[in-house]
C-alpha positions as CSV (number, residue, x, y, z in Angstrom):
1,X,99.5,92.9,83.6
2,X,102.0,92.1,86.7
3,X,101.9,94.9,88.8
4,X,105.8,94.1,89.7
5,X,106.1,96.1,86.5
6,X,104.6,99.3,87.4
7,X,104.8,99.4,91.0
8,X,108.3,100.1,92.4
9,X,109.8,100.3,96.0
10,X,113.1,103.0,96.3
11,X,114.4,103.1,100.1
12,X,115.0,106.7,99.8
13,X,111.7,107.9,97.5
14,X,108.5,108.9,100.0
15,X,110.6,107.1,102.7
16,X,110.5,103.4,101.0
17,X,106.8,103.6,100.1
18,X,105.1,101.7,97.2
19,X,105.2,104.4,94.0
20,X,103.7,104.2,90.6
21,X,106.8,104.1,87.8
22,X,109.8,105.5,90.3
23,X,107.2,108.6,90.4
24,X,106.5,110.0,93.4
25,X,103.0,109.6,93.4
26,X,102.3,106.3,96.2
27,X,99.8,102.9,95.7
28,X,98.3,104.6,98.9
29,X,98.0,108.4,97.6
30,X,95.7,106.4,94.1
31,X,93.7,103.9,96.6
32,X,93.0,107.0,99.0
33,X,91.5,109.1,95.9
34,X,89.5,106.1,95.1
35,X,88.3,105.7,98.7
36,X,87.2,109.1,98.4
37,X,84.8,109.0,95.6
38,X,86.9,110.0,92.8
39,X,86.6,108.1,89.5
40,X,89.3,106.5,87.1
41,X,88.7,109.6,84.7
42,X,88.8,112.3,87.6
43,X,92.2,111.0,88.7
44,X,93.5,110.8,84.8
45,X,92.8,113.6,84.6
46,X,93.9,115.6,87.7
47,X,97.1,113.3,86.9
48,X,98.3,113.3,83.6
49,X,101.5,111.4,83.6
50,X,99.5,108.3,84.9
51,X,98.1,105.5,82.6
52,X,94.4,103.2,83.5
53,X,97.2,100.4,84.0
54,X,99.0,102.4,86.3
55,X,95.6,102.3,89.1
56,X,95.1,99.2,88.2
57,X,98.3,98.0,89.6
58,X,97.6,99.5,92.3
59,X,94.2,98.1,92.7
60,X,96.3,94.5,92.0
61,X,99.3,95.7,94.5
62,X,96.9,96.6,97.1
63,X,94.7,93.0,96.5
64,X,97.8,90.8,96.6
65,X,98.6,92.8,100.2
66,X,95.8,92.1,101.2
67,X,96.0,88.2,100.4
68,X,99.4,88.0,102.2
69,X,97.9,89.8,105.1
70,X,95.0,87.0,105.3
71,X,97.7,84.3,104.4
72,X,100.0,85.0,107.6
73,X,97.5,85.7,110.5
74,X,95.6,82.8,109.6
């Protein structure tokens, strides 16, 4: 699964944000219900419209961020 398929980037949707499918639900509003305690099933189903692949593209988004971030400041 290549996250470029699920995670999209629209300059005038939640102000150029990373969002799941054009939705407007963001990579950071999933990784912030995550951080919080909330399970895969909790946010399924608080969240209908959005799919296991869907957090887990943002789990891979968030990694691959986090590689470039490691990439450039070293």
């Amino acid at each position: 699964m290549d996250y470029r398929d699920i995670i999209t980037i629209e300059a005038g949707k939640r102000s150029g944000k990373p969002c799941i499918r054009g939705m407007r639900i963001t990579v950071y509003d999933v990784l912030s219900y995550l951080a919080a305690g909330m399970t895969y099933d909790e946010i399924l189903d608080d969240f209908p419209y959005l799919t296991m692949e869907d957090i887990l593209a943002c789990l891979s988004y968030a990694a691959d961020r986090e590689q470039q971030t490691l990439t450039v400041t070293l």
